[in-house]
Backbone as CSV, one residue per row, in Angstrom:
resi,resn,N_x,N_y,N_z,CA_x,CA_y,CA_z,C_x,C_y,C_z
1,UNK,3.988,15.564,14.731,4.452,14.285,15.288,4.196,14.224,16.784
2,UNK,3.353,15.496,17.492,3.467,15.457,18.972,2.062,14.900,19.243
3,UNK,1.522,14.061,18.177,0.106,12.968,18.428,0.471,11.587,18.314
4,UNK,1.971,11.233,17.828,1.877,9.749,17.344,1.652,9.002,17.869
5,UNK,1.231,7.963,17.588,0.847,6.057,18.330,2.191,5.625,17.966
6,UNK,2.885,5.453,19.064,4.299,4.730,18.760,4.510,2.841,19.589
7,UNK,4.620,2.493,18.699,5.329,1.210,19.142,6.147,0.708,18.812
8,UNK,7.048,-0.499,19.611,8.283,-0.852,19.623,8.934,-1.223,18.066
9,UNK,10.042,-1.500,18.643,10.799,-1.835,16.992,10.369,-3.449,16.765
10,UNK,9.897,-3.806,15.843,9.020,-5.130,14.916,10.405,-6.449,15.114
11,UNK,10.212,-7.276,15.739,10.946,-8.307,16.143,11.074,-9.056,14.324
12,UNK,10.432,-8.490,13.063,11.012,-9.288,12.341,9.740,-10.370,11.815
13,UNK,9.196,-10.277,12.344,7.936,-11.408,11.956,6.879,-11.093,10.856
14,UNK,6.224,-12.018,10.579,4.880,-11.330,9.827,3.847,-12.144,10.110
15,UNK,2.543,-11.497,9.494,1.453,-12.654,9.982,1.218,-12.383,8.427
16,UNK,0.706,-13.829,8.435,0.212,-14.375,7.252,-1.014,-14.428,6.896
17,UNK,-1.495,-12.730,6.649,-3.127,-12.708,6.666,-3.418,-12.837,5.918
18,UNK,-3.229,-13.308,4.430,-3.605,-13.544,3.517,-2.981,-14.835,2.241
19,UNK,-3.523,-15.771,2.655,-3.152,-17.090,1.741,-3.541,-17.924,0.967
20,UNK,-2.953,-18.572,-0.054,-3.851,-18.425,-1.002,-5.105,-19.773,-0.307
21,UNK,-6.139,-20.604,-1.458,-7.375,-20.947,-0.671,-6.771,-22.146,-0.600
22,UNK,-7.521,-23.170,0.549,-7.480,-24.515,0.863,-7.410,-25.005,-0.392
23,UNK,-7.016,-26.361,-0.714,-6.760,-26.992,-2.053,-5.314,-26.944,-3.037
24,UNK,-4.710,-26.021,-2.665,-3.875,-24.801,-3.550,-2.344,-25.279,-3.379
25,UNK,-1.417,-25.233,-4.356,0.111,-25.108,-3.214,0.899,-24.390,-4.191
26,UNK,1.141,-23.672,-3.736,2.643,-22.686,-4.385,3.865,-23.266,-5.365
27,UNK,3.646,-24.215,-6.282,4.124,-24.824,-6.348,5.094,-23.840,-7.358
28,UNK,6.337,-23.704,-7.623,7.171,-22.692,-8.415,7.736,-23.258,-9.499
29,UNK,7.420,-23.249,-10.485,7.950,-23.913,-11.679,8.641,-22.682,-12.537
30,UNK,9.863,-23.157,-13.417,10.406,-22.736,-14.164,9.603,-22.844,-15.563
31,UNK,9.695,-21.260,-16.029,9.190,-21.001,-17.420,10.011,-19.553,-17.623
32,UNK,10.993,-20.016,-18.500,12.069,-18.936,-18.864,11.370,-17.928,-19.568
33,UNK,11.574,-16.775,-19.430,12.663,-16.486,-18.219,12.077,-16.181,-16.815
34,UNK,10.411,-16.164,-16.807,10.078,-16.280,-15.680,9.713,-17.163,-14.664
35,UNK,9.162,-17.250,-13.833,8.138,-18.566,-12.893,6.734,-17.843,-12.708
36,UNK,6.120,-19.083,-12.935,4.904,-19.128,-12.811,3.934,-19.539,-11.388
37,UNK,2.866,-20.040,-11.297,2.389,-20.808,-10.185,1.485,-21.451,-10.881
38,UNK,1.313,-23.104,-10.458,0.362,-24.118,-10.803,0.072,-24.672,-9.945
39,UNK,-1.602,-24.944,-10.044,-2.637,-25.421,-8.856,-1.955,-27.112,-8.711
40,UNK,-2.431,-27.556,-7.420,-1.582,-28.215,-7.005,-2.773,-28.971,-5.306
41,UNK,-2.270,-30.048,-4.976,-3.008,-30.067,-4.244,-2.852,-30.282,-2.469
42,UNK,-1.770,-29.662,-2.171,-1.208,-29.516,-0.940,-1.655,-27.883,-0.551
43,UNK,-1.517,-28.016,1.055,-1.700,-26.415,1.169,-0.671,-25.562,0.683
44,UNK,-0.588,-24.672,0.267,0.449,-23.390,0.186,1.227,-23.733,1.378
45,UNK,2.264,-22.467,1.159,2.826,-21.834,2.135,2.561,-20.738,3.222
46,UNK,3.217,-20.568,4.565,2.316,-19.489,5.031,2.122,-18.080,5.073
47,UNK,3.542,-18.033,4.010,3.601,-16.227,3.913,3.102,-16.010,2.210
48,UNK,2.397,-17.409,1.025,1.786,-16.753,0.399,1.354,-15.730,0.090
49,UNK,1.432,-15.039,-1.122,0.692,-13.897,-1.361,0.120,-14.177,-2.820
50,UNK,-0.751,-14.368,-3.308,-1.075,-14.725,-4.848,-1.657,-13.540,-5.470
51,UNK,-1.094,-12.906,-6.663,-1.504,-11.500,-6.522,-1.623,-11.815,-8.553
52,UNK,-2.663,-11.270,-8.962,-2.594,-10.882,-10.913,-1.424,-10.535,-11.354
53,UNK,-0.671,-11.224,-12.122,0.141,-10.267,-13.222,-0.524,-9.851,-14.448
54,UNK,-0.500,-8.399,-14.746,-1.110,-7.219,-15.574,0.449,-7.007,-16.863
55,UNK,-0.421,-6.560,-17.868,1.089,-6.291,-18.737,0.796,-5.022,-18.314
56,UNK,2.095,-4.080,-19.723,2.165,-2.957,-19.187,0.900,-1.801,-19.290
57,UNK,-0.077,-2.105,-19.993,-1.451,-1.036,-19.780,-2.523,-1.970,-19.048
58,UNK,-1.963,-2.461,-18.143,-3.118,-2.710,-16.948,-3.826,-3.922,-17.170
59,UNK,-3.634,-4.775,-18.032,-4.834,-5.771,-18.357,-4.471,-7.207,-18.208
60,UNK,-5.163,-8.148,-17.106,-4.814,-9.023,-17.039,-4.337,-10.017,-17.744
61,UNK,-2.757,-10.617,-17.506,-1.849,-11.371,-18.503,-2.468,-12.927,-18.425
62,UNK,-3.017,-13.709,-17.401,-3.866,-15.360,-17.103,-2.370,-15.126,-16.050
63,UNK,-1.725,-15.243,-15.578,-0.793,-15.578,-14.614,-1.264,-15.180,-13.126
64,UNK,-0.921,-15.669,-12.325,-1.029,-15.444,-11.081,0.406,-15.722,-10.356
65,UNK,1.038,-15.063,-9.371,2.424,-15.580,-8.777,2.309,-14.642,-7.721
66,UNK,3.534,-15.157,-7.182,3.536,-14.983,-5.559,3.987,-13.446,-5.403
67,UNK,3.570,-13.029,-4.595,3.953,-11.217,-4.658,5.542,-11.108,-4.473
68,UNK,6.157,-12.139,-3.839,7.726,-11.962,-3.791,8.352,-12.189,-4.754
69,UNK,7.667,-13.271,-5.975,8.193,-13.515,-7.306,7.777,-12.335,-8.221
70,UNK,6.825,-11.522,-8.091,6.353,-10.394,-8.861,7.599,-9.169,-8.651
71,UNK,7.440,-9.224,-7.660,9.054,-8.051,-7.412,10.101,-8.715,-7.907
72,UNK,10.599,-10.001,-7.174,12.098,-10.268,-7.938,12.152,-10.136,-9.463
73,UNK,10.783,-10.018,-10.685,10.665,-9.963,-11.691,10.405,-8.796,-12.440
74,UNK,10.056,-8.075,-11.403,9.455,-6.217,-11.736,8.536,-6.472,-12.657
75,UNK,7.411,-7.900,-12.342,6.102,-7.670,-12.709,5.168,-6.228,-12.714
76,UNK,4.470,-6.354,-13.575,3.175,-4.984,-13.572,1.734,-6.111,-12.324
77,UNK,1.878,-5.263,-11.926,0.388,-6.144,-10.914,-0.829,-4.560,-10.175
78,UNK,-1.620,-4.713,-9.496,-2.289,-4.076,-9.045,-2.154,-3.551,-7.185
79,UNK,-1.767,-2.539,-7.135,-2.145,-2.200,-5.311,-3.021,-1.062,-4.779
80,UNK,-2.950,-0.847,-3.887,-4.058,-0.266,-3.514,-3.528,1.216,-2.306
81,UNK,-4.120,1.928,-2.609,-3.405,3.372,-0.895,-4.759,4.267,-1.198
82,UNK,-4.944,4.873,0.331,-5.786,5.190,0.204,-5.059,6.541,1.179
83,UNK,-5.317,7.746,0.397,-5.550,9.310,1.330,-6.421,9.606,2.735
84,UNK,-6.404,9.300,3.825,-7.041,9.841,5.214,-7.168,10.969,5.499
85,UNK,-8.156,11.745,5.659,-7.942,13.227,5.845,-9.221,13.639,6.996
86,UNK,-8.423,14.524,8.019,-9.662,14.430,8.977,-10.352,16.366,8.737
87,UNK,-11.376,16.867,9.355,-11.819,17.906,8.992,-10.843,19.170,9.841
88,UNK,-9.706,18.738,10.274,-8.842,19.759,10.668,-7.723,20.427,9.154
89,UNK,-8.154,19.276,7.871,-7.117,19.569,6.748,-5.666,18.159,7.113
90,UNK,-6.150,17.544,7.885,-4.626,16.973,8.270,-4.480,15.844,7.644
91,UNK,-3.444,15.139,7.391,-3.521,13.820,6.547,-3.166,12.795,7.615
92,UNK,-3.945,11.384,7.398,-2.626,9.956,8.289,-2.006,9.384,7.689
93,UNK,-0.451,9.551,8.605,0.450,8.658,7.837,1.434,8.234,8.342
94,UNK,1.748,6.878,8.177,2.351,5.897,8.551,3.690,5.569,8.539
95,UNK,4.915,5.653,9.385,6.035,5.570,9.152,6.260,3.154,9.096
96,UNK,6.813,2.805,7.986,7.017,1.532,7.766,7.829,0.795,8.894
97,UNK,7.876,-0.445,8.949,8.459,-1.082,9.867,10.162,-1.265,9.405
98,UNK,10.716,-1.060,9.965,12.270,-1.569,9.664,12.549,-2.850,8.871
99,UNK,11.643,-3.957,9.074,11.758,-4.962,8.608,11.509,-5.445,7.102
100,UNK,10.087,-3.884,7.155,9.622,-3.917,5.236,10.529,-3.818,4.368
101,UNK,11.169,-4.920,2.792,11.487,-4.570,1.977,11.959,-3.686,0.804
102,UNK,10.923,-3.180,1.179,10.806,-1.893,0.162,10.160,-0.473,0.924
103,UNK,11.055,0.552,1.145,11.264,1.911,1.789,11.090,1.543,3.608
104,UNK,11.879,0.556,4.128,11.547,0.567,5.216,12.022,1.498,6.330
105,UNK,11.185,2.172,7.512,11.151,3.269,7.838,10.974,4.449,7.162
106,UNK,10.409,4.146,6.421,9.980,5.614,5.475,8.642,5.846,5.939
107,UNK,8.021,7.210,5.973,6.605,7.486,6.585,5.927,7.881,5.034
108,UNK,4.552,6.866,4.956,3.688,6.939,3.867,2.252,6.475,3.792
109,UNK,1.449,6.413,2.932,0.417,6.206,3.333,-0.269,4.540,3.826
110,UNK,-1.117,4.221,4.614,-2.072,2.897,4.250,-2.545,2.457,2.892
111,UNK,-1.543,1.462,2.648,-1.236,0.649,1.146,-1.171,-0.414,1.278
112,UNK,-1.204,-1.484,0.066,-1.239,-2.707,-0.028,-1.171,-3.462,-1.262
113,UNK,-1.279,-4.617,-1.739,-1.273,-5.273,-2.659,-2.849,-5.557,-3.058
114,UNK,-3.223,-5.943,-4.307,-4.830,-6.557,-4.238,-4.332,-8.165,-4.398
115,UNK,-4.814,-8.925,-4.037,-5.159,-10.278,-4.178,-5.934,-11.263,-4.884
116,UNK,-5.606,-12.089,-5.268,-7.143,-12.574,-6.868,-8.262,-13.007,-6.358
117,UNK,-7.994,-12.772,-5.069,-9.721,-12.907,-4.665,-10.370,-11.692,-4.371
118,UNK,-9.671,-10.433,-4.439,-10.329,-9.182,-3.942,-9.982,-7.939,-5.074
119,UNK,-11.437,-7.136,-5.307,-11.432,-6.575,-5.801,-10.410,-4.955,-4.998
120,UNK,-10.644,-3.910,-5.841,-9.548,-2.985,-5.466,-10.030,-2.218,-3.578
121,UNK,-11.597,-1.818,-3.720,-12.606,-1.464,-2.900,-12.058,-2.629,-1.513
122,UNK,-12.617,-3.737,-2.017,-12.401,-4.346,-1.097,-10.760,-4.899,-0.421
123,UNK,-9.649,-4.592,-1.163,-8.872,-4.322,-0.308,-8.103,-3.996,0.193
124,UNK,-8.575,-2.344,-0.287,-8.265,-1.068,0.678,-9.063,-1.144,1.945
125,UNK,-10.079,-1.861,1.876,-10.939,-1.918,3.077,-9.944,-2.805,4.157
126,UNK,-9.622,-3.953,3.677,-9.103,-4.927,4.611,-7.974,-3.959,5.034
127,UNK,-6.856,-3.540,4.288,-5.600,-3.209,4.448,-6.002,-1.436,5.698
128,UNK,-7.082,-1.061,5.662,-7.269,0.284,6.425,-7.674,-0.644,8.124
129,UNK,-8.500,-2.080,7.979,-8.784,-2.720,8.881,-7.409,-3.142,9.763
130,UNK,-6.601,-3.939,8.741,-5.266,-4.861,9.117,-4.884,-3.830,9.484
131,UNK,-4.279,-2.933,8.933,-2.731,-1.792,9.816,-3.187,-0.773,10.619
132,UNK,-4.561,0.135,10.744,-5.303,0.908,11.227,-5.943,0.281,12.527
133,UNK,-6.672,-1.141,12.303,-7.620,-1.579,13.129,-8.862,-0.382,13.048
134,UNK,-9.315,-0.099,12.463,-11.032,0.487,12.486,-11.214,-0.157,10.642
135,UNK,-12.909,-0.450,11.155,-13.783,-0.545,9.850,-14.266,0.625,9.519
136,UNK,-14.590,0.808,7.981,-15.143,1.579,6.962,-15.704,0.965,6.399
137,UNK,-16.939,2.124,5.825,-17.782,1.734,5.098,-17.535,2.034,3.885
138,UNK,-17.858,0.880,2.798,-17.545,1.327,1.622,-17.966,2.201,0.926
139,UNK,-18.922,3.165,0.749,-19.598,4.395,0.606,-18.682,5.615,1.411
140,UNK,-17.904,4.982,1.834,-17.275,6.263,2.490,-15.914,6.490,1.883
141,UNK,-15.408,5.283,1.150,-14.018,6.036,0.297,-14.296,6.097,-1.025
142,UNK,-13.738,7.473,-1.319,-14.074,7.547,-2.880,-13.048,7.794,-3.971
143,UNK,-12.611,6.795,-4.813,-11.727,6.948,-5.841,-11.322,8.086,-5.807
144,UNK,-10.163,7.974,-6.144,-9.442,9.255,-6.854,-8.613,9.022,-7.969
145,UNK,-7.908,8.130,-8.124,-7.132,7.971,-9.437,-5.954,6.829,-9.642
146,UNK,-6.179,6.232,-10.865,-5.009,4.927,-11.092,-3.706,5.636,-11.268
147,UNK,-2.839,5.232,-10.459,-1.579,5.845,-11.223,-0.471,4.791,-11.763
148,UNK,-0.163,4.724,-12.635,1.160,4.100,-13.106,2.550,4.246,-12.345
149,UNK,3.183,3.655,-11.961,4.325,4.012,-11.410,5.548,2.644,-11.232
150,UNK,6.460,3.240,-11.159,7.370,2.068,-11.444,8.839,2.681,-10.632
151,UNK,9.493,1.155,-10.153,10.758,2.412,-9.202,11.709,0.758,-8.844
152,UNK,12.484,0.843,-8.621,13.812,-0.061,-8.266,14.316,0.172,-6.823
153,UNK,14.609,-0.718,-6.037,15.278,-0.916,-4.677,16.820,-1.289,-4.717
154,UNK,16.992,-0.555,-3.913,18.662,-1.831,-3.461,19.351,-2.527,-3.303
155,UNK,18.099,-2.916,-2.947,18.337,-4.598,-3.014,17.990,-5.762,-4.017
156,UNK,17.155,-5.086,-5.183,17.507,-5.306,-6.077,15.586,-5.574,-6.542
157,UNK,14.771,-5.597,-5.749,13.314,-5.279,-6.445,12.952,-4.387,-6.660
158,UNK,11.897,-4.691,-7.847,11.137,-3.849,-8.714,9.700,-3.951,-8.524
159,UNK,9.372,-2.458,-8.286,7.900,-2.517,-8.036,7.083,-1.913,-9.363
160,UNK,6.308,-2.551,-9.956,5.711,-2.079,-11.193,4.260,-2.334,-10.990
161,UNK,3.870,-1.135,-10.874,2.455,-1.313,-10.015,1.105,-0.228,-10.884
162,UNK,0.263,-0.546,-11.117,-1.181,0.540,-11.188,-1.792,0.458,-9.698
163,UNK,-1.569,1.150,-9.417,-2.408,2.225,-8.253,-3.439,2.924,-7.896
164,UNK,-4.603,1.771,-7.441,-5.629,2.336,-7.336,-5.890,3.408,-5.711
165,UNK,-6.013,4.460,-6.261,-5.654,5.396,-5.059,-7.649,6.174,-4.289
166,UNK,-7.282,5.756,-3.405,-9.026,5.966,-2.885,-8.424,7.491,-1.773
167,UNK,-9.408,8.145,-1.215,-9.727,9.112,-0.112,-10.354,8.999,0.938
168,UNK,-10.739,9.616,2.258,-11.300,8.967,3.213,-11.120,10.108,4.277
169,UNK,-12.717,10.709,3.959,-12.757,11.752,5.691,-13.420,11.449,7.028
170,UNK,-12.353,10.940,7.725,-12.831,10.592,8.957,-11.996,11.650,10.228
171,UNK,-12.866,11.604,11.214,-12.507,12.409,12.260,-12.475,11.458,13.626
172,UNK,-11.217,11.022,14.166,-10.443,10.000,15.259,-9.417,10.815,15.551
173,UNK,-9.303,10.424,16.822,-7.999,11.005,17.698,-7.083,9.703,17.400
174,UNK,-5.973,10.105,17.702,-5.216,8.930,16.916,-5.303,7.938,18.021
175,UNK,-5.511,8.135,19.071,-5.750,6.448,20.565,-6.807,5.610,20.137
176,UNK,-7.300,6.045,19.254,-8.917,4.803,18.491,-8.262,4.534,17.205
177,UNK,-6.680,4.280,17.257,-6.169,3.406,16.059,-5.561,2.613,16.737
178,UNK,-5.526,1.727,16.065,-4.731,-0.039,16.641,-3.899,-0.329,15.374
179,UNK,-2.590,-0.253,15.441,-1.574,-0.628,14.439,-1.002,-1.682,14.420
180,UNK,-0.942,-2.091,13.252,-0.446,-3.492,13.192,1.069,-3.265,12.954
181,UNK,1.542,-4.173,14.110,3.207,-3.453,14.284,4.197,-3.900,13.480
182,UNK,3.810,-5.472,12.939,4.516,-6.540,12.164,4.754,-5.012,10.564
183,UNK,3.835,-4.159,10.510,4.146,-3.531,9.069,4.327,-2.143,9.647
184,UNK,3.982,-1.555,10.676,4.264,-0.208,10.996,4.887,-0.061,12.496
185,UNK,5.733,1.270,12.614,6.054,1.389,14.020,5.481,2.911,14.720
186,UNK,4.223,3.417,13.782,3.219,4.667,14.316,2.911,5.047,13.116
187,UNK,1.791,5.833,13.865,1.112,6.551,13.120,0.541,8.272,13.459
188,UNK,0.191,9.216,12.503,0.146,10.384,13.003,-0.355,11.328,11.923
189,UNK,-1.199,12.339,12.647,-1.790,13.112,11.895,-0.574,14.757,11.449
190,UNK,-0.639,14.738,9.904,0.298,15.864,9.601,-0.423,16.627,9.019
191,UNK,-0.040,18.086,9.297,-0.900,18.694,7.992,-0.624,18.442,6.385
192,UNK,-1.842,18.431,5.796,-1.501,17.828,4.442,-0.815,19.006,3.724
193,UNK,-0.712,20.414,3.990,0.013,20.814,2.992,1.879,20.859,3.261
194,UNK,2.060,20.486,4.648,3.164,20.428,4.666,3.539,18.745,4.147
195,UNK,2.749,18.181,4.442,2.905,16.206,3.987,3.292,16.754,2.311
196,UNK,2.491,17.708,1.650,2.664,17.631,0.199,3.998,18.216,-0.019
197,UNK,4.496,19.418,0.825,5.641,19.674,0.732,7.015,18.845,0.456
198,UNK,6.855,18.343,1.767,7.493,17.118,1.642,8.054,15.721,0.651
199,UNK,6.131,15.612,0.216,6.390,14.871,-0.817,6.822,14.691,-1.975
200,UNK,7.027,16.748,-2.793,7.624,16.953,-3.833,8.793,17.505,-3.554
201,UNK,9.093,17.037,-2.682,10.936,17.634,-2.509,10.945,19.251,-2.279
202,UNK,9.869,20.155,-1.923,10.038,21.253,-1.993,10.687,21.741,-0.391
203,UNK,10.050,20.899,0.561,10.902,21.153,1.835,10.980,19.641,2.348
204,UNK,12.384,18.654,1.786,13.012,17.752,1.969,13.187,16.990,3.109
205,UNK,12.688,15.991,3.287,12.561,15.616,4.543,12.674,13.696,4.345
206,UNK,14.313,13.144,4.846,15.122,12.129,4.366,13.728,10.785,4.690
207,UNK,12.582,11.344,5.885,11.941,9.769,5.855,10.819,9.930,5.244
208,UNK,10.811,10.458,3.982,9.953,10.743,3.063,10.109,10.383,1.901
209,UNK,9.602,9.296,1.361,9.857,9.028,-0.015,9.346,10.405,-1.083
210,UNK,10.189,11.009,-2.211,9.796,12.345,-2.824,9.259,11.745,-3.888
211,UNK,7.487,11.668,-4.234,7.097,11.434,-5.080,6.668,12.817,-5.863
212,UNK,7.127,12.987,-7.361,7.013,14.296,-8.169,7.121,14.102,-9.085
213,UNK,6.719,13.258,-10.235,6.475,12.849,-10.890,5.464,13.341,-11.800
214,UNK,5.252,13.416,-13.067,3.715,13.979,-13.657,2.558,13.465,-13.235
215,UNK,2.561,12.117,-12.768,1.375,11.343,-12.528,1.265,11.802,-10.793
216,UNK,2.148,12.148,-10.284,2.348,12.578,-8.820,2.076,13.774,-8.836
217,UNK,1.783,14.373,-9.852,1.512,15.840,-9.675,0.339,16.185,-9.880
218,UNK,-0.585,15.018,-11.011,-2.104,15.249,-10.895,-2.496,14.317,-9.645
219,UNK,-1.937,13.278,-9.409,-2.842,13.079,-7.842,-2.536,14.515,-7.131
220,UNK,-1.863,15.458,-6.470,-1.808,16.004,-5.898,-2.732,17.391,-6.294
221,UNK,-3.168,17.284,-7.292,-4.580,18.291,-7.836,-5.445,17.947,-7.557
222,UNK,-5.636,16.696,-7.785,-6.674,16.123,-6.714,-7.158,15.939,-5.315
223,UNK,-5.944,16.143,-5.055,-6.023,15.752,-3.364,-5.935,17.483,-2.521
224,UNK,-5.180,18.455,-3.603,-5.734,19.977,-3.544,-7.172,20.422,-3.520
225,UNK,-8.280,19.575,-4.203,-9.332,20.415,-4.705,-10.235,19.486,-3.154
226,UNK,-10.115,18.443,-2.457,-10.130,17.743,-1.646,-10.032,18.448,-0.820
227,UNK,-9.114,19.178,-0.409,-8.444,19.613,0.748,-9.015,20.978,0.695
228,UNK,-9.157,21.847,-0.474,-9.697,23.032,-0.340,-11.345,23.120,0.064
229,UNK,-12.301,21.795,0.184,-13.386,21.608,0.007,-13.368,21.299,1.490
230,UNK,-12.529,20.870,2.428,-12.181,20.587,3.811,-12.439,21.868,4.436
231,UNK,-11.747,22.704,4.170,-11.384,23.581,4.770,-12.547,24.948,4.680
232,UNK,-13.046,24.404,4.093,-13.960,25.780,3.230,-15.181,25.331,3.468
């Protein structure tokens, strides 16, 4: 933590980088027991998010709805995180903004939602652009694995998500990152085998979400045979 990019505490705002297209409006209709969205011909709203609803093995249901109605419903939908790893073995990772919904102030990776206009590739790309500020080339991240996962908040959303999980070896000092503060308050290079520690509860650490799970345990074989290929 004696590299981080730190900035202030997030006044609460968001930017609305992603909405749905000209023509469009959010319009929320009742269809018990859920809501739907129907095209419409006013603009949206500006914190839109229009994201696929997937049933439960991944395959598109024809629905589309707003990413805040997908949680209040513990929809199945699609997101995206991608592993950073530079040739020292170290991982980047991101402690959340106070203001985020779901695990806020928790330190985790560059993640996101996909959108029905973007495929998975493309936006992990945007989301490494938006909260990172640097471009990648798409030849440069390479799959690693869908994971299933599903989990409940406090406040009372549900995230029911397939997880397309990408990798990414780049070598930056952390002052050639530009963070987008509205979703993070730093960023920082850890070593990945203590980050993995961490992450399976083996040495506990409260701003760490403990993912350990079976499906959390083959990403992390993966991201072992990764890391041993770093180093070696």
């Amino acid at each position: 933590m004696d590299r981080a990019l730190v900035f202030g505490t997030s006044d609460g705002g968001s930017i609305p980088s992603r909405r749905t297209q000209s023509g469009f409006v959010a319009q929320l209709v009742e269809r018990s027991p859920l809501k739907r969205l129907v095209a419409g011909s006013s603009p949206a709203g500006p914190t839109m998010e229009l994201i696929e609803v997937l049933d439960e093995n991944g395959k598109k249901t024809g629905q589309i709805l707003d990413k805040e109605i997908i949680h209040q419903n513990g929809l199945w939908h699609r997101e995206v995180a991608v592993w950073i790893f530079n040739s020292k073995g170290e991982t980047l990772v991101q402690r959340r903004a106070l203001t985020k919904k779901m695990n806020p102030n928790k330190i985790a990776l560059c993640a996101g939602h996909v959108p029905t206009n973007e495929d998975s590739i493309t936006a992990i790309i945007r989301e490494i652009k938006e909260e990172l500020g640097i471009q990648v080339n798409p030849h440069s991240l390479q799959f690693l694995i869908t994971e299933k996962e599903e989990k409940s908040f406090p406040n009372g959303l549900i995230n029911r998500i397939f997880n397309d999980v990408y990798y990414l070896i780049i070598d930056k000092d952390i002052s050639e990152f530009t963070i987008q503060t509205e979703e993070l308050s730093e960023i920082f290079w850890i070593d990945y085998k203590k980050f993995k520690e961490k992450k399976l509860n083996i040495n506990p650490d409260p701003d760490i979400v403990v993912c350990n799970t079976p499906t959390d345990l083959k990403t992390f074989k993966l991201l072992d045979k990764i890391y041993s290929k770093i180093k070696h």
